[in-house]
C-alpha positions in Angstrom: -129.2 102.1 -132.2 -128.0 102.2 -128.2 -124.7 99.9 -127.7 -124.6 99.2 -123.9 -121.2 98.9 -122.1 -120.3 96.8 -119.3 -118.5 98.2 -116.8 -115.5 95.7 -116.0 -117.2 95.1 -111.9 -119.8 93.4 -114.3 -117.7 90.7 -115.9 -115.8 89.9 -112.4 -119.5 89.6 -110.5 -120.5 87.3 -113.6 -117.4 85.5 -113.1 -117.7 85.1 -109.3 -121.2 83.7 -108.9 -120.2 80.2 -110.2 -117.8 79.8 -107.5 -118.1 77.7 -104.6 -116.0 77.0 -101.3 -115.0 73.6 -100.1 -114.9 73.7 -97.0 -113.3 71.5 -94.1 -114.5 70.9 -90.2 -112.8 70.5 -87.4 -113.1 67.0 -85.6 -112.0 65.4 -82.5 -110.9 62.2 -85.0 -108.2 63.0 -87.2 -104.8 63.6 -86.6 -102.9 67.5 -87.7 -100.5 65.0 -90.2 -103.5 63.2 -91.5 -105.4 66.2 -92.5 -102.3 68.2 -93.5 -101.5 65.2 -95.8 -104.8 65.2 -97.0 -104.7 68.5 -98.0 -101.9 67.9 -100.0 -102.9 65.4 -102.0 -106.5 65.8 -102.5 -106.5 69.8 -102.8 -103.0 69.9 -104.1 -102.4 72.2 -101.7 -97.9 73.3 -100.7 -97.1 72.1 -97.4 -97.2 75.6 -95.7 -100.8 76.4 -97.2 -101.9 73.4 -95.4 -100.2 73.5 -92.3 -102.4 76.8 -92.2 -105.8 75.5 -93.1 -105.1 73.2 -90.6 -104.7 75.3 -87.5 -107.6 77.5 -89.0 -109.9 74.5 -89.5 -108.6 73.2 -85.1 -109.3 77.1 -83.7 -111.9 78.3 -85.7 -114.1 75.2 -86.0 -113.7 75.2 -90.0 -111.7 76.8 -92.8 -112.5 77.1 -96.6 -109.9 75.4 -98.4 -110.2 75.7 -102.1 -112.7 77.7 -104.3 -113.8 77.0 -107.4 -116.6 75.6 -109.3 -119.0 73.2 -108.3 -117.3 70.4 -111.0 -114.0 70.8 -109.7 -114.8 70.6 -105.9 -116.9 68.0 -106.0 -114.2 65.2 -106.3 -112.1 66.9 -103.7 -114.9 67.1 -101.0 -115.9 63.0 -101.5 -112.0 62.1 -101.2 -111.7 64.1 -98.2 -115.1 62.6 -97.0 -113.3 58.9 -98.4 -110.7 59.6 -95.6 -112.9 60.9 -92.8 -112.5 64.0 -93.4 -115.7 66.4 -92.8 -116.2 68.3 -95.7 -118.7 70.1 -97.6 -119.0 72.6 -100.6 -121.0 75.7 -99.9 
C-alpha cells in the first residue's frame, strides 16, 4: 500500500481558494468621514486601518478591504452598497 503525503503548500493553496476580496471604489459622492465610518462599522475595521483603505481607495481608484469567504463578505458589501458605497466582492 502507497500512503501519499501532502506537502504543507498543499493545505494553505486548499485553504486560499475559498477566499474572496471585498472590494471598495472610489467615488466623487461620499465624503473621507463617511467612508471611514463606514469602514468601521460595517467591516469592523480600527480607525487607522480605515483611515488607510480610505486614501488607497481616493488615489488608487479602489482598495480591497477585507478578505474572506464569500458568506461572510456578502453582508458587508450590500451594507456598504445600503450606504452608497461602491462595492463588490471579487
Amino acid at each position: 500500500m502507497v500512503e501519499t503525503e501532502f506537502a504543507p503548500e498543499h493545505a494553505v493553496v486548499e485553504e486560499l481558494v475559498g477566499q474572496r476580496d471585498l472590494i471598495v471604489f472610489n467615488d466623487d459622492v461620499n465624503t473621507f468621514d463617511h467612508v471611514i465610518d463606514s469602514l468601521i462599522k460595517v467591516c469592523k475595521h480600527e480607525v487607522e486601518q480605515a483611515e488607510q483603505c480610505t486614501y488607497i481607495i481616493h488615489y488608487n481608484g479602489k482598495c480591497q478591504v477585507k478578505r474572506g469567504e464569500y458568506e461572510k463578505l456578502e453582508p458587508m458589501c450590500v451594507a456598504l452598497l445600503d450606504r452608497g458605497i461602491s462595492a463588490e466582492i471579487q
